[in-house]
C-alpha positions, 0 to 999 in steps of 0.5 A: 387059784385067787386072783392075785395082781400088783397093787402100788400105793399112791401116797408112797409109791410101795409096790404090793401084792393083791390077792383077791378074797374069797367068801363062802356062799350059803351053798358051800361054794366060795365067792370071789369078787372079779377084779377091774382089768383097767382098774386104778386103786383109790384110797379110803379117805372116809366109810360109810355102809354103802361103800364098803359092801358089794353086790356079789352073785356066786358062780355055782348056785346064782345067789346073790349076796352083799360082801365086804369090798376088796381092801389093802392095807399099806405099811404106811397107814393108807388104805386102799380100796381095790375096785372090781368088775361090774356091780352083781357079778361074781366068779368062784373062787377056789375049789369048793362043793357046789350045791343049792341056794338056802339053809345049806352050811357054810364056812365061818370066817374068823372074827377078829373085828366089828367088822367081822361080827357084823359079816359073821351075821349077815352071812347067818341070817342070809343062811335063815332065808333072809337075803335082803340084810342090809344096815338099819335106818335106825341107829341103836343106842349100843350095838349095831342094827341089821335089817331085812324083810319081817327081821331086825337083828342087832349085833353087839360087837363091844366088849361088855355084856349085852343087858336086860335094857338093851334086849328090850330096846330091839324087842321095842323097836322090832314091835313098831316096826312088826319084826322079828328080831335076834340079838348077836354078841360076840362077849355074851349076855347077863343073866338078867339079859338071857331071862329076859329075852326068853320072857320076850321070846328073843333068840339070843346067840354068841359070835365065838371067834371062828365067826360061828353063831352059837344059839344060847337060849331057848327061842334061838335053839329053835330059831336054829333048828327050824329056820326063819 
């Protein structure tokens, strides 16, 4: 069963409930972060990248991976962030199979923010080999960048199409910076977009809602099929 404790919001003193998520991990087996026993909850007065991620390593197969930090939403607008056990450690969560590191399935989690899609492509390149994904020094003109060791990947979370120009603009940037690249879009691709990605050989893939990656042009297909 998760972990479940008693959380009291410090601004309105409401007693909560927290009850801890878990994550599936490439090899199937669900992740759950190990709760502080002596912990205190602070609140989230402003993000950044690194504070909203943990280093987390599953129980089952011992591969490591970086998951959202445990949060809780209080009716009266103030978000609390639940501290967790030491950096890099992780027990399993419910039941789940184990199995071995790599490209093995994994349950989709649901995107229903930018923050889920990001999470949802993260999860995907990890599932590729890529196991150093973290957020791009540079920041792109539309979209979000994600980065790893040989791969640039942006996300693009908006709800417009992806264009032709901003297609260009990652294949651009991951040719300085001698990389692959794919491209993420949770409302899809114009026409002019996907042509031009298949002449740059750009793998491009839509996030539909159950977080699932769907290859929809040829180098993705492939991508999908082979791996990194």
């Amino acid at each position: 069963m998760p972990e479940s404790v008693p959380v009291r919001c410090p601004a309105c003193r409401r007693a909560h409930r927290f009850t801890t998520p878990s994550y599936p991990c490439a090899c199937g087996a669900p992740v759950a972060p190990p709760l502080d026993p002596g912990w205190v909850p602070g609140t989230v007065d402003h993000r950044s990248w690194r504070e909203e991620w943990i280093t987390l390593r599953c129980g089952c197969c011992g591969l490591r991976g970086e998951w959202p930090r445990p949060e809780l939403g209080c009716p009266c607008g103030t978000v609390l962030r639940i501290p967790v056990a030491g950096p890099g450690s992780a027990v399993p969560g419910s039941a789940g199979p184990a199995g071995r590191s790599g490209r093995a399935a994994s349950r989709p989690v649901p995107v229903r923010t930018a923050r889920d899609a990001v999470t949802a492509a993260v999860r995907y390149l990890r599932r590729l080999g890529h196991e150093d994904i973290r957020r791009a020094d540079r920041r792109p003109p539309s979209g979000i960048s994600l980065a790893g060791r040989g791969v640039l990947a942006r996300v693009g979370p908006s709800d417009r199409p992806v264009t032709a120009r901003d297609v260009e603009c990652l294949w651009l940037t991951a040719m300085t910076e001698s990389s692959a690249c794919l491209y993420f879009s949770l409302t899809g691709y114009t026409g002019q977009a996907r042509s031009r990605a298949d002449t740059l050989r750009v793998p491009l893939f839509l996030l539909d809602l159950t977080g699932d990656p769907r290859p929809v042009n040829g180098p993705a297909d492939t991508l999908d099929a082979d791996g990194a």
